[in-house]
C-alpha distance (Angstrom), angle and dihedral (degrees) to the residues before:
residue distance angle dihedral
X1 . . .
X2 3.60 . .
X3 3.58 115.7 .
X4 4.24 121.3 -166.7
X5 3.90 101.9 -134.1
X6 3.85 124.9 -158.9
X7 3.39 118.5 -48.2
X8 4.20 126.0 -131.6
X9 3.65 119.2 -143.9
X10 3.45 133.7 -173.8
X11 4.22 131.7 -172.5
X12 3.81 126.6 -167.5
X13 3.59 118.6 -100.2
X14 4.00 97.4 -121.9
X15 4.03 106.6 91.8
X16 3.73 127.8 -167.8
X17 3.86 117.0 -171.7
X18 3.89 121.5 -144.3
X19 3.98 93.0 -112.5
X20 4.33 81.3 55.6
X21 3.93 87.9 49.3
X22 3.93 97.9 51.8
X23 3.55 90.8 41.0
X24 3.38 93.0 55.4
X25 3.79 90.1 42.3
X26 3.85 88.9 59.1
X27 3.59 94.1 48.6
X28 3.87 103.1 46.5
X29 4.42 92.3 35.4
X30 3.89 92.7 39.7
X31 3.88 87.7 138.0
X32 3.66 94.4 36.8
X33 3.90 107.0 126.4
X34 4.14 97.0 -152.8
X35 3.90 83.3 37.7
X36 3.85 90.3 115.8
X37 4.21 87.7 43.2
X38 3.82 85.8 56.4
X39 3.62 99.4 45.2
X40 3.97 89.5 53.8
X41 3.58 88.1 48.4
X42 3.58 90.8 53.2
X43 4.04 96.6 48.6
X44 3.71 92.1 51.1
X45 4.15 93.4 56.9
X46 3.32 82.0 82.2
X47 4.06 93.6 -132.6
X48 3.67 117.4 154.6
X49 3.48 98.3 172.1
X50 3.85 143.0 7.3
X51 4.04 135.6 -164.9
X52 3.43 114.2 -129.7
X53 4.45 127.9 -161.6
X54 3.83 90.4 -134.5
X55 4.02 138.4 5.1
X56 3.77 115.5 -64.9
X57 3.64 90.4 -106.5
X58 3.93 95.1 58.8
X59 4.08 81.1 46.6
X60 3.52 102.3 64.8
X61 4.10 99.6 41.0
X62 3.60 99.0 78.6
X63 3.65 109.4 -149.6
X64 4.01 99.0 -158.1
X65 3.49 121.9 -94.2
X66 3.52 111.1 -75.0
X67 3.63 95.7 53.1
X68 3.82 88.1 47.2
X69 3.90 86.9 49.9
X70 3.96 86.0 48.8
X71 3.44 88.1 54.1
X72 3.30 97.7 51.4
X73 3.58 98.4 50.8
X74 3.93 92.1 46.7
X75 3.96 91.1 49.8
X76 4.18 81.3 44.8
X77 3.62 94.0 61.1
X78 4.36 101.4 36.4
X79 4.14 84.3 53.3
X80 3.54 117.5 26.7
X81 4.07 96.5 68.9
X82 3.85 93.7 59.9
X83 4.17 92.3 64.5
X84 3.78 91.8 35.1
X85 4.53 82.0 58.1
X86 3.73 90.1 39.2
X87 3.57 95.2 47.2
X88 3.48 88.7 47.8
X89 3.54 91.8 51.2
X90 3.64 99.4 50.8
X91 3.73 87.0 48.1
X92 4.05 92.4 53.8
X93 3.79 88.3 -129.9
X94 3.97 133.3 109.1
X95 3.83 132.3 -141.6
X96 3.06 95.4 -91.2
X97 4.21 100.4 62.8
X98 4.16 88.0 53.4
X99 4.00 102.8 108.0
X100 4.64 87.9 -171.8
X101 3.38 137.6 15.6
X102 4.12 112.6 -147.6
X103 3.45 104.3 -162.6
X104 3.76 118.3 -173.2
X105 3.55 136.7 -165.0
X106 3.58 151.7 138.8
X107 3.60 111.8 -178.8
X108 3.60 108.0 74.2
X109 3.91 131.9 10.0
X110 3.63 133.3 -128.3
X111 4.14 132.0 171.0
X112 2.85 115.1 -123.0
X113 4.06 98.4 22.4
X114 3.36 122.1 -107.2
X115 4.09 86.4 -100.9
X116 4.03 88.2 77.3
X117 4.03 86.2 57.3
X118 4.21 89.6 41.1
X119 4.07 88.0 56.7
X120 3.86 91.3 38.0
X121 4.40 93.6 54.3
X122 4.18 108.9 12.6
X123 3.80 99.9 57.5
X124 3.42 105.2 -96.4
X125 3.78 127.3 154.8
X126 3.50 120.9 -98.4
X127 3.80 94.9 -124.5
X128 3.91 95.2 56.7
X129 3.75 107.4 142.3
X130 3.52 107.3 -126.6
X131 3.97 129.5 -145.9
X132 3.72 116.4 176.2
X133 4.23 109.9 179.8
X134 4.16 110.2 -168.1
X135 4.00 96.7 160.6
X136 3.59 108.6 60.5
X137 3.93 107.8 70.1
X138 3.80 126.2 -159.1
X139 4.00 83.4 -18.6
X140 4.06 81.0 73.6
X141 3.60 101.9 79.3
X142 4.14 87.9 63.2
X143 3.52 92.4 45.6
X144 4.20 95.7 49.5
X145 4.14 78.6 59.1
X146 3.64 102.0 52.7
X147 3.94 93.0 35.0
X148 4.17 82.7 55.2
X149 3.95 95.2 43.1
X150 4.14 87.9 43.5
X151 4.01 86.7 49.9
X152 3.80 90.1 48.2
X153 3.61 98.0 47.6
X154 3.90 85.0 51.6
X155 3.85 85.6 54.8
X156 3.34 109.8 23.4
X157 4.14 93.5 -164.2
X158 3.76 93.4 48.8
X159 3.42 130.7 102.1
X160 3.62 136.1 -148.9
X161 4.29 133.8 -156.8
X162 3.19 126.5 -162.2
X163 3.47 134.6 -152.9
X164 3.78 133.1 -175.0
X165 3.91 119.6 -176.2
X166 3.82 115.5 179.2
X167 3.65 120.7 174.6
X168 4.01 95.3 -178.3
X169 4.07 93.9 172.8
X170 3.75 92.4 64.2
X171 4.09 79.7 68.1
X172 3.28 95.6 61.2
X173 4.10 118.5 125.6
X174 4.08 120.4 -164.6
X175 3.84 86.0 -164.0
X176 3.58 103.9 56.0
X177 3.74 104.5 81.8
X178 3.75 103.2 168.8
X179 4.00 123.3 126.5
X180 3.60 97.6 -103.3
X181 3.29 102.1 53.8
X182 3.94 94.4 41.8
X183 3.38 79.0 57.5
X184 4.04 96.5 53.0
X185 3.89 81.2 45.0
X186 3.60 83.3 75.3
X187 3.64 107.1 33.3
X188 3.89 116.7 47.9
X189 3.70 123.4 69.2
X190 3.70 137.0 176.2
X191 3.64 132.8 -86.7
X192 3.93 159.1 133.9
X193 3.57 138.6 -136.4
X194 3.64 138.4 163.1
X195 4.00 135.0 -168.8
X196 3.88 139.1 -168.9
X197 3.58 119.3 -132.4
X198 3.61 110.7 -159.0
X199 3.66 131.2 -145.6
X200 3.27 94.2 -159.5
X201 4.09 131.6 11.1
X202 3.20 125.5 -5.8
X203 3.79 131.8 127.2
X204 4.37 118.3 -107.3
X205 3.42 132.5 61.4
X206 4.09 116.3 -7.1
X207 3.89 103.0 -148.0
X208 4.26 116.9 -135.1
X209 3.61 98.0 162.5
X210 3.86 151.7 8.4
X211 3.71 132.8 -173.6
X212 3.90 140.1 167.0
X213 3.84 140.1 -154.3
X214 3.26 139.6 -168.6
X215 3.82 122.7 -148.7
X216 4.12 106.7 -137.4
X217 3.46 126.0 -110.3
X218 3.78 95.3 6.8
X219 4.23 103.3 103.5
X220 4.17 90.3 115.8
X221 3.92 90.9 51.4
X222 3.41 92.2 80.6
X223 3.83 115.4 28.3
X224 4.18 159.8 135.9
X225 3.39 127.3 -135.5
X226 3.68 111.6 -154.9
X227 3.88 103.9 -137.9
X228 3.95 129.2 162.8
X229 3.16 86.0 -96.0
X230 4.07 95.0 54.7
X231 3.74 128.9 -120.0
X232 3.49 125.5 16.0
X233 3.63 122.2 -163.4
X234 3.55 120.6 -125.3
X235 3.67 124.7 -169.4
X236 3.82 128.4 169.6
X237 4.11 116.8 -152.2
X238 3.65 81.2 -125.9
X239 3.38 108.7 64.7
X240 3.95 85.2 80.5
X241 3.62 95.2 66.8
X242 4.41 86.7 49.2
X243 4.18 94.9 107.9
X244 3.57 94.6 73.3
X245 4.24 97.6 69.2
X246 3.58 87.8 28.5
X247 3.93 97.2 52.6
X248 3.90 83.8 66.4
X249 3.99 93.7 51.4
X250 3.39 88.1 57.2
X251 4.13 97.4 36.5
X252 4.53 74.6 60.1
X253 3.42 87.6 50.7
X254 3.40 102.4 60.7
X255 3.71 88.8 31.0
X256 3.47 91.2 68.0
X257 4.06 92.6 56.7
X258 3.51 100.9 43.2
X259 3.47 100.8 -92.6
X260 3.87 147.2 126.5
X261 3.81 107.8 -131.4
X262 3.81 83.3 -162.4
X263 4.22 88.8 60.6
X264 2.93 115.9 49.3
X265 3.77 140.6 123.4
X266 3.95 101.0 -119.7
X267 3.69 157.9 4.6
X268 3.07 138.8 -141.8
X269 3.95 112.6 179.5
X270 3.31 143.7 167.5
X271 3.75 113.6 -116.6
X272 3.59 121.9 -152.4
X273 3.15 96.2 161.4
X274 4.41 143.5 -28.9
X275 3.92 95.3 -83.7
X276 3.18 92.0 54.6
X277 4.06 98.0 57.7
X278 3.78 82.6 35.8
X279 3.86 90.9 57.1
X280 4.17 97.1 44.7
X281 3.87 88.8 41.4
X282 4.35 85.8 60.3
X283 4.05 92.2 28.0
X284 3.92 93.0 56.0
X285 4.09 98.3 22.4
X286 3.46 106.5 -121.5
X287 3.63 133.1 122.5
X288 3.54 131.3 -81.9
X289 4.15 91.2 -121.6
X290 3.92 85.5 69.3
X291 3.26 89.5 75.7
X292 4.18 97.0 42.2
X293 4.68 85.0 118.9
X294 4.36 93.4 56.7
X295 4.22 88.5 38.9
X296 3.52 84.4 52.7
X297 3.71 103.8 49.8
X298 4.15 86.8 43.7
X299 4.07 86.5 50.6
X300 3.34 93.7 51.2
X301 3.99 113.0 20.6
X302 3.62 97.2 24.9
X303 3.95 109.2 -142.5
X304 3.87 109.6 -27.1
X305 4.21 93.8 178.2
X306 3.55 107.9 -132.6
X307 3.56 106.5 3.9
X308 4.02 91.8 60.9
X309 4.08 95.8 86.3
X310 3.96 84.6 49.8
X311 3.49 93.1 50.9
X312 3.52 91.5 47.3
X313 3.37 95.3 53.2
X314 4.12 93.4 49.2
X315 3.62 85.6 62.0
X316 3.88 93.4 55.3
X317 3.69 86.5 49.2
X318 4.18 90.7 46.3
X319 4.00 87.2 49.4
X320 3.46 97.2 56.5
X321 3.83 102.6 -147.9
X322 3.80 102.4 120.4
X323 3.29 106.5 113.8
X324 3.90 126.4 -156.5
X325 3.89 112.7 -78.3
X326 4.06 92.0 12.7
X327 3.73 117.2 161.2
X328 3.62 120.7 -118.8
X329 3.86 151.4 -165.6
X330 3.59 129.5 -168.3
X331 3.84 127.8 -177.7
X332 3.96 142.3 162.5
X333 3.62 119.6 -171.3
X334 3.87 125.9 -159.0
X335 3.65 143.1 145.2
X336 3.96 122.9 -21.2
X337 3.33 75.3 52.9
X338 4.14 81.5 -87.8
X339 3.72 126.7 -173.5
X340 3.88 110.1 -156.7
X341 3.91 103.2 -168.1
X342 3.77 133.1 175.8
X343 4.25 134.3 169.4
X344 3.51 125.3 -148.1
X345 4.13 146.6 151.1
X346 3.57 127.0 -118.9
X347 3.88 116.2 -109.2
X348 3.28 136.1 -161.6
X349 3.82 113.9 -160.8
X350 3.64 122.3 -139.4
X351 4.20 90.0 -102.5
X352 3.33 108.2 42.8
X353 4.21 99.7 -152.2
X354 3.89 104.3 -115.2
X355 3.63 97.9 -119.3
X356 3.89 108.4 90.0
X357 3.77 105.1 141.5
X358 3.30 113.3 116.2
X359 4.30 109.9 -104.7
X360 4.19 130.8 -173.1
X361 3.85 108.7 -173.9
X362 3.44 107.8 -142.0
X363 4.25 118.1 -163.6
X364 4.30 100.6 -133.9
X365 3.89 116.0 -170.6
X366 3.41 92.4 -86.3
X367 3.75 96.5 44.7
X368 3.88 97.2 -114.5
X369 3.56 111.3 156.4
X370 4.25 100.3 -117.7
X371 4.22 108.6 -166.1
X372 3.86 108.2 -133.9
X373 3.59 104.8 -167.2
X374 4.09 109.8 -155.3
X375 3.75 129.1 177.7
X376 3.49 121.1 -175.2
X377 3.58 130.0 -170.8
């Protein structure tokens, strides 16, 4: 069966704190008449810290769009190979044994995807199957997981990586002054991550099911509009309030296996923000602590898109507590408003690989590889 194996992740090395963002929010929207709405907003994310791709100053000029897109492309290619290695690593596998690359993305746009230049200069066979996914925001990290445990239970001895690259300050727009995207001004941050789904062996999450919903009428909650300029935000004060018809999706879910989603041994969800863990911890009756890896990852990375529900599920593997046979949920959520959902037990394989302390790759200047060890919990 196909088992998720530790995922690498990797922030930039330029960090802005949340006392920097409001401060810089007070400066820039003096005149602002919601300003003090926005900062409260902000404060109550629950961000500490974020990573950004460049300095704070190169943030806020905005450049147009094509040299943002250039940008993003260049940053793409100097950071995306060290996951894809680590991954690897972790996963005691090489290029060469990945069968697809699911790339996924929604901050910058290239054609073809970035997995045509991965086969062409990392080793990668020729015949990888290749599945970019652009449109599906933050809900993209849960879909590159049940895309890669669909794939391997199509070919049972395949195996899948996936890698998630979202550079979310290369969205940012000086002219759009509304609430929301204050707000998102505050809340997303960039980073990478990348995962191994094995065929066969491995030690992580074994994957038994994966399902998505949809909730009705909601596609313009969560949205981009594609201006000269590039991507504009779009962010409905409703999508807080999303976890309570999406706690029932996911109650089915589980249903449908045999299992409570209100007991089990741990989740991995995507956090867009606190309401919405403090919503699915009442929805679904467990306690807030359940969802100590996604806080974490908000705390300290603020919203990375699709890479959050990877990083939150490097920091179960880093803590250790997983025991043999433990239960599992994993979901991202994103724009449609979609629910990307998946089950699966922990496994231990018969050889553990040796390295088990916890690593973040972070890119330096110089694009050393620096370990940050983290433990959370």
């Amino acid at each position: 069966m196909a088992t998720l194996c530790r995922p690498a992740v990797s922030v930039p090395e330029h960090v802005i704190t949340m006392e920097q963002t409001l401060d810089l929010a007070r400066t820039i929207h003096a005149d602002h008449p919601q300003l003090q709405l926005a900062l409260r907003l902000m404060e109550n994310t629950g961000v500490r810290k974020r990573h950004l791709l460049r300095p704070i100053e190169e943030t806020l000029r905005h450049d147009g769009f094509e040299i943002r897109n250039q940008i993003y492309e260049a940053e793409a290619k100097a950071r995306v190979p060290a996951v894809i290695n680590q991954a690897l690593e972790d996963a005691e596998l090489t290029a060469a044994d990945i069968d697809v690359i699911i790339y996924v993305s929604c901050t910058g746009f290239m054609m073809p995807s970035l997995t045509a230049w991965l086969i062409n200069t990392m080793g990668f066979r020729s015949d990888t199957r290749q599945v970019p996914i652009a449109q599906l925001g933050c809900a993209a990290g849960g879909a590159a997981i049940n895309r890669a445990h669909d794939f391997c239970t199509a070919y049972p001895e395949a195996n899948a990586l996936i890698v998630a690259c979202e550079f979310c300050s290369l969205c940012y727009q000086p002219t759009d002054l509304g609430v929301g995207n204050l707000l998102s001004n505050g809340l997303f941050g960039d980073g990478l991550a990348a995962a191994v789904v094995r065929g066969q062996g491995g030690t992580g999450v074994t994957l038994e099911r994966n399902g998505s919903y949809l909730v009705p009428e909601t596609e313009d909650w969560i949205a981009y509009d594609v201006r000269a300029t590039g991507f504009h935000f779009k962010l409905d004060k409703r999508v807080p309030g999303t976890m309570e018809p999406l706690a029932p999706a996911l109650k089915e879910l589980a249903g449908q296996h045999g299992w409570d989603a209100s007991d089990l041994d741990f989740y991995i969800i995507h956090a867009g923000g606190p309401r919405i863990l403090d919503d699915l911890s009442k929805f679904l009756g467990v306690p807030s602590e359940a969802f100590r890896f996604s806080r974490a990852t908000l705390t300290e990375y603020g919203n990375i898109a699709s890479a959050v529900v990877l990083d939150a599920l490097r920091r179960l593997f880093d803590e250790g507590s997983a025991h043999h046979t433990a239960r599992g949920l994993l979901a991202g959520f994103g724009p449609g408003i979609t629910a990307e959902m998946s089950l699966g037990r922990w496994t231990i394989a018969d050889r553990v690989p040796e390295r088990v302390t916890a690593r973040v790759l972070k890119d330096v200047p110089d694009r050393a590889l620096v370990e940050e060890p983290t433990r959370v919990g």
